[in-house]
Every structure is written in C-alpha cells, then in structure tokens.
C-alpha positions as CSV (number, residue, x, y, z in Angstrom):
1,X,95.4,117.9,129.5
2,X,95.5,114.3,128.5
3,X,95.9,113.5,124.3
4,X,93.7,111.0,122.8
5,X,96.3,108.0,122.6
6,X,94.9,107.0,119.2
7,X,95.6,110.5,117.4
8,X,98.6,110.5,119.7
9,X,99.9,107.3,117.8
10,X,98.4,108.9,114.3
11,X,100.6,112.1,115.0
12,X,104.1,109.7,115.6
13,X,103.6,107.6,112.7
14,X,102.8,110.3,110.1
15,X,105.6,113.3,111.0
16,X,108.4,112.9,108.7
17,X,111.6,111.4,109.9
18,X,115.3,113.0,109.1
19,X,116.0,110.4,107.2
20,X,113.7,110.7,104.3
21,X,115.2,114.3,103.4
22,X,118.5,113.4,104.3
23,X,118.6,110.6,101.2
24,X,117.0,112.7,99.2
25,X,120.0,115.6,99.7
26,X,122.2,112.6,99.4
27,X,120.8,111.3,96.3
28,X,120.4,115.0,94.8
29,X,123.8,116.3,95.8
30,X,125.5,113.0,93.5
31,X,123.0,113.9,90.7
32,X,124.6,116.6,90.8
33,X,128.4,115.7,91.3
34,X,127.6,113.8,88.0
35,X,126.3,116.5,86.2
36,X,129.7,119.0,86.9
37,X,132.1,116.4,86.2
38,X,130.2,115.4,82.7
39,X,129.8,119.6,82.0
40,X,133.8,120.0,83.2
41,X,135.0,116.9,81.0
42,X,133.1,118.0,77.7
43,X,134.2,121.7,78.4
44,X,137.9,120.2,78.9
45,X,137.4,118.4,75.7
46,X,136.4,120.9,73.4
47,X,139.4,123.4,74.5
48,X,142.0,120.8,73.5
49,X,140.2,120.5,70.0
50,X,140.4,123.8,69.7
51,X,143.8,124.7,71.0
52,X,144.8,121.6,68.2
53,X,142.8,123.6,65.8
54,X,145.0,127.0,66.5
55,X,148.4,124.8,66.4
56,X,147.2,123.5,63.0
57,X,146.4,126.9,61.6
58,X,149.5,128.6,63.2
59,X,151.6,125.9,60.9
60,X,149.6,126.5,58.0
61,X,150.4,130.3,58.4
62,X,153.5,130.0,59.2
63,X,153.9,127.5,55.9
64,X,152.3,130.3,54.0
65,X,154.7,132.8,55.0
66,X,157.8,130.6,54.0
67,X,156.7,129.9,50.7
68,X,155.9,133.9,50.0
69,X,159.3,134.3,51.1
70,X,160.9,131.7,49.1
71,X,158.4,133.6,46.2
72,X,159.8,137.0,47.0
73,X,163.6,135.8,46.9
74,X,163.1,134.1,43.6
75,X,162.8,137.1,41.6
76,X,159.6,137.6,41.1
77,X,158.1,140.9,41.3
78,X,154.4,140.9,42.7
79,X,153.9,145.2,42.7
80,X,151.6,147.3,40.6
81,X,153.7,147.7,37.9
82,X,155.4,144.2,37.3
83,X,159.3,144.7,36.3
C-alpha cells in the first residue's frame, strides 16, 4: 500500500527528533547540579557558624567554672547557712 507522499513528508517533519529532549535533560540535569551545590554550600555554612557558636559557649563555660572556683577557694561560703 502506497502512502500519500505529501502526509508522508508532513509525518517526517513533525515527529520529534532525539535531540530536542536530549538538551532539555542536559539543560535540566545542570539546573539541577546548581541547585545541590548552592543547598550543600549554605548547609556547609551554617554548620561552621554553629560549631563557632559551640566553641564560644564551651569557653564562656569553661570561664564560668574558673572564676566559681577561684570564688570557692577565696573563702567564701555560698551554703544555706552562710558561716
């Protein structure tokens, strides 16, 4: 059975090459490269302000604790009852 050479034609030029969703992966798959570095590099970010935050915090305690000591061997008496 012989095909009309004009729809024959019609049916070539319209069917979708490979290429057209091949770019579009391409162009989807860096969007999305992009998008996990940016997450991964704020993420990273914020856990070395934080771990900065627990090395200040751990000085501070560790400050507070020396100078109750130093309070303790001075003398004075911080109980109940006062002596």
């Amino acid at each position: 059975m012989k095909i009309n050479p004009v729809y024959q034609q019609e049916s070539r030029i319209s069917a979708r090459s490979f290429r057209l969703p091949l770019i579009i992966l391409l162009c989807n798959s860096i969007l999305a490269l992009v998008a996990l570095l940016d997450m991964y590099e704020s993420l990273s970010q914020r856990r070395h302000l934080h771990s900065q935050r627990n090395i200040r915090r751990d000085r501070q305690g560790i400050m507070r604790g020396m100078r109750k000591m130093r309070e303790g061997m001075s003398g004075k008496c911080h109980c109940i009852g006062g002596v």
